[in-house]
N, C-alpha and C positions, 0 to 999 in steps of 0.2 A: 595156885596159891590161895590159900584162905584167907577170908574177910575178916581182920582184928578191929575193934574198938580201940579206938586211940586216942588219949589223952594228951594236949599239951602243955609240956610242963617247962620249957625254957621261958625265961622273962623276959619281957620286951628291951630290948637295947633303945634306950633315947635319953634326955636330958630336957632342959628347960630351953637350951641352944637350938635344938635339931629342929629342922626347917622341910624336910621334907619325911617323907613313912613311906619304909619298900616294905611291902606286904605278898609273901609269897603264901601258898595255899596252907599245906601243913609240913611241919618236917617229914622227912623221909625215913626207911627204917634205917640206913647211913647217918643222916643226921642225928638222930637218936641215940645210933648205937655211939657215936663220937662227943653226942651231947650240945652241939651247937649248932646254928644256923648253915645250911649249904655245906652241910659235912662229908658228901662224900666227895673225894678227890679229884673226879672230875668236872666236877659243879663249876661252872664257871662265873659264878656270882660276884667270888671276892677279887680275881684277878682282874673281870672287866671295869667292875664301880673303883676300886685302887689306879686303875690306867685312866679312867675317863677323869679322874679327880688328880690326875698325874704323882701320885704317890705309888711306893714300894709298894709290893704285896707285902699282904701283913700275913705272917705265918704264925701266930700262935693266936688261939682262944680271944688273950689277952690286945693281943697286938690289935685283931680283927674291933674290937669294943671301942679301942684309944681310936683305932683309923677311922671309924663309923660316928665316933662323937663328935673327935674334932673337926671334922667335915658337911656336922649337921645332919647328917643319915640315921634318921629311927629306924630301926627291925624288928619286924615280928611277923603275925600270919592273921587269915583271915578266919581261919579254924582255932576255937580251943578246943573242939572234937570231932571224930566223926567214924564212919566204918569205911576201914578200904582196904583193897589187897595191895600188901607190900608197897609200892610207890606211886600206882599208877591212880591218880588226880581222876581218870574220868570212870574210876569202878565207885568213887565217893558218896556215901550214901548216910543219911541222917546228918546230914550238915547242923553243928553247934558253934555260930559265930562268938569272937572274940569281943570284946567289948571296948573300943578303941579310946573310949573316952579319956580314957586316964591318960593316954598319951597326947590329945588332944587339948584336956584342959591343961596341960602341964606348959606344953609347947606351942609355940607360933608356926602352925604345920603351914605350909605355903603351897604345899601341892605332896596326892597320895598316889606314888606309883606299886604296880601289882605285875609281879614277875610270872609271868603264864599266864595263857588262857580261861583256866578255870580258873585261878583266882582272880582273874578280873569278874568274870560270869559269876563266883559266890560274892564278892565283897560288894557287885550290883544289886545281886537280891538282896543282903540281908544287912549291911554296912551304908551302904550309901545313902536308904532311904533313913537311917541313925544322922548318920555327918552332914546333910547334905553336898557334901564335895564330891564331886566326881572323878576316880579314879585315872591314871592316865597307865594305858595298858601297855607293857612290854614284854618281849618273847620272854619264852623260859631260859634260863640258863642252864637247865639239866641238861645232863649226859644222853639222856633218851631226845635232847632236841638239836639232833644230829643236822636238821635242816637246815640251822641257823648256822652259818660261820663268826668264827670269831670278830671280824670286821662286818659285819651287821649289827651282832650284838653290840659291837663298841658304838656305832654310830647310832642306834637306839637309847644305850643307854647314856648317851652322852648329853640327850634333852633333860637330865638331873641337874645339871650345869647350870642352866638358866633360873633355879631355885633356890638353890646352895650355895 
């Protein structure tokens, strides 16, 4: 696979309410090609924060933005660019962080969680020493992170709880 230059162009999901920021790395070429956050179908993003926050899964675009505000959940990434092949986070190269601020002065962020490894490893270099707030790190919910079961995942991201 070859190394695309990638632009992000989905807007942050938050409000003046939302209380905590899940910052994953950058969308995927699935995300993209769907146009939202954790687009492709096996991403287990929206099923796990929907169960740990004991709500339906939210199946449309739409629904996914209502579920995420009324709960306090900002979304976005830690990338508004960079180069990588297809989806894989550790080919990432020329890292262009996002600029958190605006969702920070907006909101009363209470804690910033970051879905994978490597986004916790970019939002350390290039975000943190910005916010001063330290990230609190959780598995990925990609499809590539076969390691993880879903009852891990839940019990990980169920420390959103204590913010929200």
């Amino acid at each position: 696979m070859e190394t695309q230059h990638i632009i992000h162009n989905f807007e942050p999901i938050y409000n003046e309410h939302s209380k905590i920021l899940m910052l994953g790395t950058m969308p995927s070429p699935k995300s993209r090609e769907v146009g939202f956050y954790y687009g492709h179908p096996r991403n287990r993003f929206w099923k796990v924060v929907s169960d740990v926050c004991g709500e339906a899964y939210p199946e449309t675009r739409e629904g996914k933005i209502a579920f995420a505000l009324r709960n306090g959940i900002a979304v976005w990434d830690v990338l508004a660019g960079c180069d990588i092949k297809g989806a894989d986070d550790s080919s990432i190269r020329n890292p262009q962080p996002n600029d958190l601020s605006q969702i920070l002065e907006c909101a009363d962020i209470k804690a910033i969680f970051t879905t994978g490894t490597k986004a916790f490893q970019l939002y350390k270099k290039f975000c943190y020493p910005k916010t001063g707030i330290m990230a609190i790190g959780l598995p990925s919910t990609s499809p590539a992170n076969c390691r993880t079961s879903y009852e891990q995942l839940f019990e990980a991201y169920s420390e959103i709880k204590k913010y929200i």
